[in-house]
C-alpha positions in Angstrom: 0.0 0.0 0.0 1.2 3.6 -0.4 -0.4 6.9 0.0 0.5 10.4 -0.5 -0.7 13.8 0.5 -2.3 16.1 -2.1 -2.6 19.5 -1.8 -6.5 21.0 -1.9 -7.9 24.5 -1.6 -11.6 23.9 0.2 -11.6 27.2 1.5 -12.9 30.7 0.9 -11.8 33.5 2.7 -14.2 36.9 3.8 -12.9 40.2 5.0 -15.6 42.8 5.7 -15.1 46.4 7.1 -17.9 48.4 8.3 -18.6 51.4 10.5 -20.1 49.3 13.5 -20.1 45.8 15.0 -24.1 45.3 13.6 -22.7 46.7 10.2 -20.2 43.6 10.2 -23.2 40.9 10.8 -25.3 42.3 8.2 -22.2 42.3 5.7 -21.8 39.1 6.4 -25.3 38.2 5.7 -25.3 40.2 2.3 -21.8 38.2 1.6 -23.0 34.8 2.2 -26.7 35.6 0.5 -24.1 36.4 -2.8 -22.8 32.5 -2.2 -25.5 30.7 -1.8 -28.2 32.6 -3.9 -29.4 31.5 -6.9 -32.0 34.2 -8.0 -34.8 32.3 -7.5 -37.8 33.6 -5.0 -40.1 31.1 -4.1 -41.8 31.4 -0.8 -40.6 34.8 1.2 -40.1 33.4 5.4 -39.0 35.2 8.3 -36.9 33.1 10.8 -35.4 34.3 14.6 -31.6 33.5 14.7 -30.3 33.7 17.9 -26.1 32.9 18.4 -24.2 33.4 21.7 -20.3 33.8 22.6 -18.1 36.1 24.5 -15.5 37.2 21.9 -17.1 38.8 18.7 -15.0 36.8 16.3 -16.5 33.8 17.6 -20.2 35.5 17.5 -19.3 35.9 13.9 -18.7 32.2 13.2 -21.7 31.2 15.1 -23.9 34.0 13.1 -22.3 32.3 9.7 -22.7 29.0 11.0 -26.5 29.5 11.4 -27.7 30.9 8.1 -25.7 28.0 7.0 -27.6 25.9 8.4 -30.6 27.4 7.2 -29.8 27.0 3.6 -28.8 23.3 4.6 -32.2 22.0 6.6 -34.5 24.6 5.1 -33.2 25.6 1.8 -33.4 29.0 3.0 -31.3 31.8 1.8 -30.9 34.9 4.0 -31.7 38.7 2.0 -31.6 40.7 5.0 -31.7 41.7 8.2 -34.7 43.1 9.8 -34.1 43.2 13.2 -30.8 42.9 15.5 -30.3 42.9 19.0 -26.1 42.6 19.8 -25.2 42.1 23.2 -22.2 41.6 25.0 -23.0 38.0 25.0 -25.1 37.3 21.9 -26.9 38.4 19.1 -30.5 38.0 18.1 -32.0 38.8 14.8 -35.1 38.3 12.6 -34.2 37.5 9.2 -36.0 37.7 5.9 -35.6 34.6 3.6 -36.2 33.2 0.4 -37.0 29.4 0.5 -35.9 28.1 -2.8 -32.6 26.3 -3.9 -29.9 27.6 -2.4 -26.0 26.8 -3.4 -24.9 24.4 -1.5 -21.3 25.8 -1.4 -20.7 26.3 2.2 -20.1 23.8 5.0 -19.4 25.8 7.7 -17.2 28.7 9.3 -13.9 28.1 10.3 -11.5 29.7 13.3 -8.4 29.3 11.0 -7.5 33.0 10.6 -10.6 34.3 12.5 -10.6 37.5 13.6 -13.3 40.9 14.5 -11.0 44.0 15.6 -11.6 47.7 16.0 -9.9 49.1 12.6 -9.8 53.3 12.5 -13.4 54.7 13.2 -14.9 51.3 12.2 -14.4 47.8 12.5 -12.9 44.8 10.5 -13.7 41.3 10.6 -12.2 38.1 9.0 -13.6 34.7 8.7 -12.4 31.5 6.5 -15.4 29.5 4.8 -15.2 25.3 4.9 -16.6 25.3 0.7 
């Protein structure tokens, strides 16, 4: 038997800037409503996402990992946000939806290279995609 390693690029990588914390959520909404949609409106839903962790970074991945799953078990893809509530602990939104046929691109947020920093007068936030 033999075996040998071979090299494979399964990731996708997202910066966002934006003038506040909420402002990097909803750009990461509109960035992962890019991936996944497919331009077809079928049935308009609103769902309640609710993520929670301490450091923003990791509130990030949880709020990616969510609409993710979404698209996944629902076949929902997220337009917009209506509504968002951020804590110091958590963040809870309502979320408009298409049901259709999303991409199925993404499998999930990763912490490799994560990051959510204050950046000038705004903020800046990175996050690598499992595709």
């Amino acid at each position: 038997m033999s075996y040998r390693w071979v090299e494979h690029t399964a990731e996708l990588e997202l910066e966002i800037e934006a003038a506040t914390e909420a402002g990097v959520f909803v750009d990461a909404l509109r960035a992962l409503f890019e991936l996944l949609g497919d331009g077809h409106r079928f049935d308009r839903v609103r769902r309640e996402v609710s993520v929670y962790a301490r450091e923003r970074s990791v509130l990030l991945l949880e709020w990616l990992d969510e609409l993710v799953f979404l698209a996944e078990t629902e076949d929902l893809v997220p337009i917009e946000v209506e509504r968002m509530e951020l804590s110091d602990g958590g963040l809870v939104a309502s979320v408009r939806c298409d049901r259709g046929d999303p991409r199925h691109l993404v499998k999930g947020a990763t912490y490799h290279r994560l990051a959510f920093e204050r950046c000038g007068g705004g903020f800046r936030a990175r996050v690598v995609l499992d595709v």
